[in-house]
C-alpha positions as CSV (number, residue, x, y, z in Angstrom):
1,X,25.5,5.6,33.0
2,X,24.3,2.7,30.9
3,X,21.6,2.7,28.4
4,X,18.1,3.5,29.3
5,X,15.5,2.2,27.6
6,X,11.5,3.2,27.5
7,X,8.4,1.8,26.5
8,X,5.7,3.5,25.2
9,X,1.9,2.7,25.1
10,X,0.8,5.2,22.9
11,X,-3.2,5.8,23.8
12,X,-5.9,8.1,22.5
13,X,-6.2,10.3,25.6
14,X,-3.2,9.0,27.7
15,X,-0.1,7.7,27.2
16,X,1.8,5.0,29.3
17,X,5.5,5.1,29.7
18,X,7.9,2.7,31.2
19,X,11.5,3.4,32.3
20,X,13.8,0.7,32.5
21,X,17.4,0.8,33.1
22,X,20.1,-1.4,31.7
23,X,19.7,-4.2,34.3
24,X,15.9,-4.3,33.5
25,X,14.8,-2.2,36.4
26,X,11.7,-0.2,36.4
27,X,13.2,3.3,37.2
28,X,9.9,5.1,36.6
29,X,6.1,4.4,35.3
30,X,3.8,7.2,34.0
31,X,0.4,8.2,32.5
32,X,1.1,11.2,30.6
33,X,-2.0,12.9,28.9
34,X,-1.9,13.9,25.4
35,X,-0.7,17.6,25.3
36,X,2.2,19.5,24.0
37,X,3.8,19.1,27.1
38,X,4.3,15.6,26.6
39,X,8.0,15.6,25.8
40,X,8.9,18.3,28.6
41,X,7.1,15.9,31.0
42,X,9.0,12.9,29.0
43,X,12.1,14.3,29.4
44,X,11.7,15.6,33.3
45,X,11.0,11.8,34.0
46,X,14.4,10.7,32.0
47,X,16.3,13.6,34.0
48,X,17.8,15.0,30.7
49,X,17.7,14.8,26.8
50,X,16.1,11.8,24.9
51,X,19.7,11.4,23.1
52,X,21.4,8.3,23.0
53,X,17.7,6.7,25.2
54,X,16.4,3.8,23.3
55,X,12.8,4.0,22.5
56,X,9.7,1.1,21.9
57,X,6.5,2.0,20.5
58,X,4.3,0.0,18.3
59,X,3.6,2.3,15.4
60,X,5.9,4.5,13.7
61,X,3.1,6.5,12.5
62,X,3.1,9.1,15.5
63,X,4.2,12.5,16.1
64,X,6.1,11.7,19.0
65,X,8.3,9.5,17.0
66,X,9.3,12.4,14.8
67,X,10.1,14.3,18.0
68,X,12.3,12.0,19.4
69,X,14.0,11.3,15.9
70,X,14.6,14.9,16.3
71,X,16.1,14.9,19.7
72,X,18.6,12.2,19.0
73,X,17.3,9.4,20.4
74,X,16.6,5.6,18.7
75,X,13.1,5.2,18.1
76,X,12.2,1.1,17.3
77,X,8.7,-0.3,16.1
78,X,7.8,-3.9,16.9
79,X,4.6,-5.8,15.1
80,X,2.0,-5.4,17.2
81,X,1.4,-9.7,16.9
82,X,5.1,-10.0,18.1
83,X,4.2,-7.2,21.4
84,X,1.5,-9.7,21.5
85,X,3.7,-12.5,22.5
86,X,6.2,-10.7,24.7
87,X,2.9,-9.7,26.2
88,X,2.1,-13.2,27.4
89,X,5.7,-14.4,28.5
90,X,5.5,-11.8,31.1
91,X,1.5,-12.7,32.2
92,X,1.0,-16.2,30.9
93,X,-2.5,-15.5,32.4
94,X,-3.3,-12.9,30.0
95,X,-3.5,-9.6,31.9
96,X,-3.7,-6.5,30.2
97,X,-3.4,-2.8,30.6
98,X,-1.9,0.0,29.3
99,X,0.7,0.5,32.1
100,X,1.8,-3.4,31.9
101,X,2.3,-2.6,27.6
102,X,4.4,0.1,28.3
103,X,6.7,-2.2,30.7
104,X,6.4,-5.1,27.5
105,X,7.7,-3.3,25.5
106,X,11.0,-1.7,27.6
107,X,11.6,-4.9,28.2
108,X,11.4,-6.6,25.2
109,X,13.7,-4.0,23.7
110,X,16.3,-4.5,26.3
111,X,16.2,-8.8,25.9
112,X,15.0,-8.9,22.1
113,X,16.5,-6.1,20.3
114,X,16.4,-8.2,16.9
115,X,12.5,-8.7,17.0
116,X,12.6,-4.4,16.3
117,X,13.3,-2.6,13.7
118,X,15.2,0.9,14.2
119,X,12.8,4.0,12.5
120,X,15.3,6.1,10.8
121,X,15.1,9.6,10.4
122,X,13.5,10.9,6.9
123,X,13.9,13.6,4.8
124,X,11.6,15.6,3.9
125,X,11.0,14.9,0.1
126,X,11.1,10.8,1.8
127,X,8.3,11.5,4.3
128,X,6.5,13.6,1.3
129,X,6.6,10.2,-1.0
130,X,5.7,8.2,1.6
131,X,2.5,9.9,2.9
132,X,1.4,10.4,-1.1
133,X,1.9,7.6,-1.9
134,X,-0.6,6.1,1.3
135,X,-2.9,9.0,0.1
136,X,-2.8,7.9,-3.5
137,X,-3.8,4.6,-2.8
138,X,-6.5,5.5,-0.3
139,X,-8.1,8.0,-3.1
140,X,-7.9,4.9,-5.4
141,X,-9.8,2.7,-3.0
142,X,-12.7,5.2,-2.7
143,X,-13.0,5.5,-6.3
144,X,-12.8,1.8,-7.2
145,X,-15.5,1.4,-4.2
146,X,-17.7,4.3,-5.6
147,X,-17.2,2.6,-9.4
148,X,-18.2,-1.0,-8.1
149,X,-21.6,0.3,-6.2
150,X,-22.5,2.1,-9.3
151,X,-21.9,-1.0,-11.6
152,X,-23.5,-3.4,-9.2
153,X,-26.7,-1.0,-9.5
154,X,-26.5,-0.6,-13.3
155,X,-26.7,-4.5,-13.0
156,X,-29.7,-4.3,-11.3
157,X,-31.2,-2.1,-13.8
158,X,-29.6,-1.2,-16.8
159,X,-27.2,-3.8,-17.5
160,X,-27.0,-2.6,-21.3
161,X,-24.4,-0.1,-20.4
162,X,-22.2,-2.6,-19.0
163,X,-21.2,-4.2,-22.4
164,X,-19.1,-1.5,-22.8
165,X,-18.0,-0.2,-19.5
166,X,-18.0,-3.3,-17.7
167,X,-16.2,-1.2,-14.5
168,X,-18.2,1.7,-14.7
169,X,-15.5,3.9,-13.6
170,X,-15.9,5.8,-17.2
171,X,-16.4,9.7,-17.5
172,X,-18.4,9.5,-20.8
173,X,-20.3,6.7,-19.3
174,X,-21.6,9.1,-16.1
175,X,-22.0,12.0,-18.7
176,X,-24.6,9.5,-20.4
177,X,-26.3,8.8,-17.6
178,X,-26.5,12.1,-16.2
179,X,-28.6,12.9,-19.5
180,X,-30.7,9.6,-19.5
181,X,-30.7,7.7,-16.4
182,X,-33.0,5.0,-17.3
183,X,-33.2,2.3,-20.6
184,X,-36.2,4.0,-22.1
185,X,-34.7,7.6,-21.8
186,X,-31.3,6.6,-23.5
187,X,-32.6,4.6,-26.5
188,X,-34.1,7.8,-27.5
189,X,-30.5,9.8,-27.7
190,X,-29.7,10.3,-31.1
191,X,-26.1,9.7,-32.8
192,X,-25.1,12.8,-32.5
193,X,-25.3,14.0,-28.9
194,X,-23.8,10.6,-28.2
195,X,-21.0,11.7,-30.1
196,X,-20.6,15.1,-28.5
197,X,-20.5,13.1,-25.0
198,X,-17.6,10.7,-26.4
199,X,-15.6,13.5,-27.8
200,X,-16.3,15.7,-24.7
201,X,-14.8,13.0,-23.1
202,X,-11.8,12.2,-25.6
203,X,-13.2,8.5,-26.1
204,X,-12.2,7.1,-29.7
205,X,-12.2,3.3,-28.9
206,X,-16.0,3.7,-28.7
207,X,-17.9,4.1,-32.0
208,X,-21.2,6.0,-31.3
209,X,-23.0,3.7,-34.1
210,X,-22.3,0.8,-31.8
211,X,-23.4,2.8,-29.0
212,X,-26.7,4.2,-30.4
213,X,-27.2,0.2,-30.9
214,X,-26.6,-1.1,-27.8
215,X,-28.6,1.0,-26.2
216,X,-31.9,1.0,-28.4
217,X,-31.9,-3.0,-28.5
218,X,-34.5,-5.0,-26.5
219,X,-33.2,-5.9,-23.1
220,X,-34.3,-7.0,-19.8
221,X,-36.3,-4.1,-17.7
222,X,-36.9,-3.6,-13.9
223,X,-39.8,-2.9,-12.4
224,X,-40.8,0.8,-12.5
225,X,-40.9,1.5,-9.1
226,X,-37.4,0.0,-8.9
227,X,-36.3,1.5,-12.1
228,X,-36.7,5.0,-10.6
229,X,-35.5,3.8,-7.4
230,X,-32.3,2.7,-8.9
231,X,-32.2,6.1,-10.9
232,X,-31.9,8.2,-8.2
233,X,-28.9,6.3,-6.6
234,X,-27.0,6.3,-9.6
235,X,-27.9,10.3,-9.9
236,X,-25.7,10.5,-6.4
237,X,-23.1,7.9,-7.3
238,X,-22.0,9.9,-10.0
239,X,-21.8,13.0,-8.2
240,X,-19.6,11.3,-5.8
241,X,-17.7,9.7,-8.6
242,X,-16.8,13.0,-10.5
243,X,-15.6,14.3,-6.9
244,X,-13.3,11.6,-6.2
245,X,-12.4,11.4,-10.0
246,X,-10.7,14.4,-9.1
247,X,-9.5,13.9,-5.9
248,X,-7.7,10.6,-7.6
249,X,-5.9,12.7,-10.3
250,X,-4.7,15.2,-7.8
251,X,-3.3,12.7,-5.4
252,X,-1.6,10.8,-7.9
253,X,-0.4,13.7,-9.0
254,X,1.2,14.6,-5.6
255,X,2.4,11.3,-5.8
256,X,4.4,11.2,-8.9
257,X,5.8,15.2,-8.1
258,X,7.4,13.7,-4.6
259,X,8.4,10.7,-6.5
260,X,9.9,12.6,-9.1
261,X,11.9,15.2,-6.0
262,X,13.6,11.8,-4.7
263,X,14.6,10.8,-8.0
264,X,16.5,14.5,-8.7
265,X,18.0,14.5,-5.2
266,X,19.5,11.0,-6.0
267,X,20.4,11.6,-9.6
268,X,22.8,14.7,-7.7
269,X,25.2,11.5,-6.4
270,X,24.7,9.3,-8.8
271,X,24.5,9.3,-13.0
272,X,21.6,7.0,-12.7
273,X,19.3,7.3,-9.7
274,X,17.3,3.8,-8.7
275,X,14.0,5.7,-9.3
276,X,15.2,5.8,-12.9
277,X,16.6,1.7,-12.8
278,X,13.6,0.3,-11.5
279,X,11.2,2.3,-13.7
280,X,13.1,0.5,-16.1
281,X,11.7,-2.4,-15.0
282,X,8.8,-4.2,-16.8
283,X,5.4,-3.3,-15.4
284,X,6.9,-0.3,-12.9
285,X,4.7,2.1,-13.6
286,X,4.2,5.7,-11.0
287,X,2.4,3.7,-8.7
288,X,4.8,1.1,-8.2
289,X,8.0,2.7,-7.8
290,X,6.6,5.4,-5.8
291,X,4.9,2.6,-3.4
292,X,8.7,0.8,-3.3
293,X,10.4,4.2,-2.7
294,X,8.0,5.3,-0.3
295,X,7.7,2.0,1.7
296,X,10.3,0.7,1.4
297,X,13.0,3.1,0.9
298,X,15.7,1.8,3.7
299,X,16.1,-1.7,2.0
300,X,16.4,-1.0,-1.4
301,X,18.8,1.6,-0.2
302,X,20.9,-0.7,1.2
303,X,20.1,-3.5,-1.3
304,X,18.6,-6.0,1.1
305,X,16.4,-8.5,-0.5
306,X,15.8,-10.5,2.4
307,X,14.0,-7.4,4.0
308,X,12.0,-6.5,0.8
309,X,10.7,-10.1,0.8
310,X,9.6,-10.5,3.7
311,X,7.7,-7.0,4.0
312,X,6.6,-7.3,0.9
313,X,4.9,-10.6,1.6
314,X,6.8,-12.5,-0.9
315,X,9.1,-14.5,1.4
316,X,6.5,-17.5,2.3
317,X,6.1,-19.3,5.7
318,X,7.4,-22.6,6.6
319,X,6.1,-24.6,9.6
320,X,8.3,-27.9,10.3
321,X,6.9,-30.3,12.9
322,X,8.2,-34.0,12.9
323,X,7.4,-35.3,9.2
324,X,5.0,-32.0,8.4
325,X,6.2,-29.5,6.2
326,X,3.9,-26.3,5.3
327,X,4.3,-23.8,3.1
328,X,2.2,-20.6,3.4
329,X,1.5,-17.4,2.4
330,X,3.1,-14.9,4.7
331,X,0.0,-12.9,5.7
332,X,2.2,-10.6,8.0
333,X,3.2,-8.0,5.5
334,X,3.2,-4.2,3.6
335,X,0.0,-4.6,2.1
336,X,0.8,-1.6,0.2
337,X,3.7,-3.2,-1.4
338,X,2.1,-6.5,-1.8
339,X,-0.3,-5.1,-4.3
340,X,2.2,-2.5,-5.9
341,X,4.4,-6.3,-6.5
342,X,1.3,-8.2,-7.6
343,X,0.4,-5.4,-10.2
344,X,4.1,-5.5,-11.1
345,X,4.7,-9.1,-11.5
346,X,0.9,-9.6,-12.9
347,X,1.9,-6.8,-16.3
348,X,5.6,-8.5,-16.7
349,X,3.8,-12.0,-16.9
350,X,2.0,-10.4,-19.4
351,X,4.6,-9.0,-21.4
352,X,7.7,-9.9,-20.9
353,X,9.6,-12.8,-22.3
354,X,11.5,-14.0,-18.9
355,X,8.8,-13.3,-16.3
356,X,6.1,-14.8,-18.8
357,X,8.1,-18.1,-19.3
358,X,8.6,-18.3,-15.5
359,X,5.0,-17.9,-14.9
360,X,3.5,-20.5,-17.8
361,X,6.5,-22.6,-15.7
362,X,5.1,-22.4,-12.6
363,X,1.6,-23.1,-13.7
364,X,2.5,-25.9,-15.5
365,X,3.7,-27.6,-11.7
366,X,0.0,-27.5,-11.2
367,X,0.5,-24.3,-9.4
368,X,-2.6,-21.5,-8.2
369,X,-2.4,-18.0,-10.1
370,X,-1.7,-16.2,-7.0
371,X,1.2,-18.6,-5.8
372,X,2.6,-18.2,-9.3
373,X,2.2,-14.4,-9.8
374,X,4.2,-14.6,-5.9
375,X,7.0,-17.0,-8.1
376,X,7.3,-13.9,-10.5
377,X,7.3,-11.3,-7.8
378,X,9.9,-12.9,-5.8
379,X,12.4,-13.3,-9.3
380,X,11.2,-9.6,-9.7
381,X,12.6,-8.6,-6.8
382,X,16.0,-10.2,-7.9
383,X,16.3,-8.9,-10.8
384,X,15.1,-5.7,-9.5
385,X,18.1,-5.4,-7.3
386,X,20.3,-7.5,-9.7
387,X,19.6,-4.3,-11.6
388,X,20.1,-1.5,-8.3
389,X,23.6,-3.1,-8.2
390,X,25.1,-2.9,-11.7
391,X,23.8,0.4,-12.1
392,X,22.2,-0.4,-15.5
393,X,18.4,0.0,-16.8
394,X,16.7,-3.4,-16.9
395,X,17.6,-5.4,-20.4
396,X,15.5,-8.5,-21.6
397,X,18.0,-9.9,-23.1
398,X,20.2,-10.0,-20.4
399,X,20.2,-12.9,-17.9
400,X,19.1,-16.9,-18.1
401,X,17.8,-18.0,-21.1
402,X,15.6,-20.5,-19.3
403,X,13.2,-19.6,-16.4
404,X,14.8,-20.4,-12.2
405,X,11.6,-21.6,-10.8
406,X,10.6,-20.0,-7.5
């Protein structure tokens, strides 16, 4: 028997599925609803296992792909721009429906196997960094949303505070305004309860003289129908701040506790795990390695750069017609892992030697900040793996003395 190969439309109530055989045959087309008997229905329809079947589906994030992981079988994701276009060389006319996906994508599997990319199966303490890491970074969002709706009212209002919290996303500064919401109530707090709330706070870089002064200086005042208006939201921001405060430690938390479980089950093979090398690495801090780890486990793995870059967002676009040559931005990317490398490469600009000269470099050819920060992420990631192959931590003084301009 040769290889069979299905295609799955993966719906909210109903699933499409498309069975194709190795000469591109349609052997069988069905709507199955989402229940738990999905896969004894799946496999009825294959007339057998799932082993050694090759599977399409757009997203890996399903729990039918862990199923089939389970039951042997190859499980492949394609971008859901690239089932797009295999969409349209089969109706040029642009027909649609769930059935005719399903069919897409068998059939692209079959004819364009390289467009896919094989889902391999995780481990457990993998799937556990994977899905922190995602719930890290949501809890981060929230908060940093949350912070910049309480600043943008403070603005409106009471911009006094701002000189030195300009993000808002302070505890002692919600503590203060918990007690005195408004301009007039917190030039009357004396010294000394705004030195209990920076020390209840552990906040040193803050003297509570300078406080005490900003605050009872003359400033700008809003209305007072306004000024009470503005009160009350910031009396339900910070509620909803000190929640997701402490939804953020905890997640991060989570985060760094999977991170560290890979790390320990790699360090049992090797003397040096690559969690350990590329925290090594200038400006890898938790969030970064655990984003590379977790998204991006397979390729640094196997130590393939051109996969990194290009998930990552760092490899650019080139579009070559006639004379025209354009470079772009590759906006098809991790976007996880594009920020976790723009962080990265933004902090070793910052503060070390090679990444800093390479950036000034770059710059100086009249260069945007975000097309030179992508420079320094894309000579991160080659020194990153430069570093994954030798087995030692990363070394300034190691390497070129003069910047290779990306």
């Amino acid at each position: 028997m040769g290889i069979v190969y299905v295609g799955i439309d993966w719906g909210s109530e109903k699933h499409a599925v498309c069975v194709l055989n190795d000469e591109g045959k349609v052997v069988a087309e069905r709507m199955l609803s989402n229940e738990g008997t999905f896969m004894t229905s799946l496999v009825a329809i294959l007339g057998g296992g799932v082993r050694d079947v090759q599977f399409a589906i757009e997203s890996r994030e399903l729990p039918i792909v862990d199923m089939l992981l389970e039951g042997g079988a190859a499980v492949f994701t394609v971008n859901p721009k690239q089932a797009e276009r295999f969409r349209d060389r089969l109706s040029p006319g642009g027909a649609k429906d769930d059935r005719r996906d399903a069919r897409v994508l068998a059939k692209a599997l079959r004819t364009d196997a390289e467009a896919f990319r094989r889902v391999e199966m995780e481990s457990v303490t993998q799937a556990e960094l994977r899905l922190s890491g995602r719930a890290a970074a949501d809890a981060e969002g929230r908060f940093r949303f949350a912070a910049n709706q309480l600043r943008a009212v403070l603005a409106r209002y009471f911009p006094a505070v701002l000189e030195l919290s300009s993000g808002a996303d302070e505890r002692w500064l919600w503590r203060l305004l918990a007690r005195s919401n408004t301009p007039r109530l917190a030039a009357k707090l004396t010294r000394r309860t705004l030195e209990v709330v920076l020390r209840s706070c552990g906040v040193r870089r803050i003297d509570a003289t300078r406080l005490h002064e900003v605050l009872g200086a003359p400033h700008l005042r809003a209305g007072e129908g306004v000024e009470r208006a503005c009160a009350d939201e910031v009396g339900r921001l910070i509620e909803l701040l000190e929640v997701l405060f402490v939804q953020r430690a905890r997640a991060e938390k989570r985060r760094n506790e999977a991170l560290e479980k890979v790390a320990e089950s790699q360090r049992a093979s090797s003397p040096v795990s690559d969690v350990d090398l590329t925290a090594s690495m200038p400006g890898a801090g938790s969030m970064v390695v655990a984003t590379l780890f977790g998204e991006a486990a397979p390729a640094l793995r196997e130590r393939d750069l051109a996969a990194l870059r290009a998930v990552a967002g760092v490899a650019p676009i080139t579009k070559r017609s006639g004379k025209s040559t354009q470079v772009s931005m590759r906006r098809a990317r991790n976007t996880l892992l594009a920020n976790a490398l723009f962080h990265a490469s933004r902090v070793a600009a910052m503060t070390d030697p090679r990444f800093k000269a390479l950036y000034s470099a770059i710059r100086a050819r009249g260069k945007s900040y975000g097309r030179a920060l992508r420079g320094v992420a894309d000579r991160y990631l080659d020194v990153l793996f430069a570093v994954l192959r030798t087995g030692k931590p990363y070394d300034e003084a190691r390497g070129p003395s003069k910047p290779v301009l990306a």
